[in-house]
N, C-alpha and C positions, 0 to 999 in steps of 0.2 A: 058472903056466906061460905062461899069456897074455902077462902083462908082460915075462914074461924072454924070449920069443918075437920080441919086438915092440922090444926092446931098450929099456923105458922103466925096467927095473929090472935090477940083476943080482943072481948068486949072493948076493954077499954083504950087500947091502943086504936083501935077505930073507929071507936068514937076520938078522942084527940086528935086526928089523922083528916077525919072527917071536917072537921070545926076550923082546919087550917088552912087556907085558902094558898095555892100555893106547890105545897107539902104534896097535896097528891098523888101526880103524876111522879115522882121521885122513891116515894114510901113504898108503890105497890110495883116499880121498878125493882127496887130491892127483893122487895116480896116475892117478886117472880126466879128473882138469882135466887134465893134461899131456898124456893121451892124445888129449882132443878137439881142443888147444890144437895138439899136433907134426899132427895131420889136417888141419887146418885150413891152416898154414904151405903145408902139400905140396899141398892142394888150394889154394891160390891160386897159389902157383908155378908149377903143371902147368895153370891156365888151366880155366875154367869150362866152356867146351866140352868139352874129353875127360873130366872127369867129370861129368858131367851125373845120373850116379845114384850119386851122392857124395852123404851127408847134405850132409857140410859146406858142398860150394858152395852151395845155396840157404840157407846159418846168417846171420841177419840179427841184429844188437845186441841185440834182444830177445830171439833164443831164449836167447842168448849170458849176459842177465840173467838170465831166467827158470833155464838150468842150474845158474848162482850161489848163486841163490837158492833152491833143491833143496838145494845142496848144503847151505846156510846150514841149512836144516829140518833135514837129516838129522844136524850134529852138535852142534847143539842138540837135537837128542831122545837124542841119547848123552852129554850133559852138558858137551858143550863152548860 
């Protein structure tokens, strides 16, 4: 509900997603990079002052690896 709220997914990409046995855990890995990645765009566009209690403005290259690299753990321990 989140993603489709937030408009990084719609109906029917979740339905598809859903039906895939599989696909899962991969899909909504992405989803998660997209989701920091489209915060991040808006939070540099709208200017580090007015969010100031934004994760993202203070996101420096390294947290930015270190996310990557989470992710990298996580589907590699589900066999990807």
């Amino acid at each position: 509900e989140y993603l489709l709220q937030r408009g990084l997914i719609n109906p029917a990409q979740l339905a598809v997603v859903t039906k895939r046995n599989g696909w899962q855990p991969y899909y909504f890995m992405g989803a998660m990079r997209a989701a920091i990645n489209h915060d991040l765009e808006k939070s540099k566009a709208a200017g580090s002052i007015r969010n100031r209690n934004s994760l993202k403005t203070e996101t420096t290259g390294s947290q930015i690896l270190i996310f990557e690299e989470s992710l990298t753990t996580l589907a590699t321990s589900i066999g990807g």
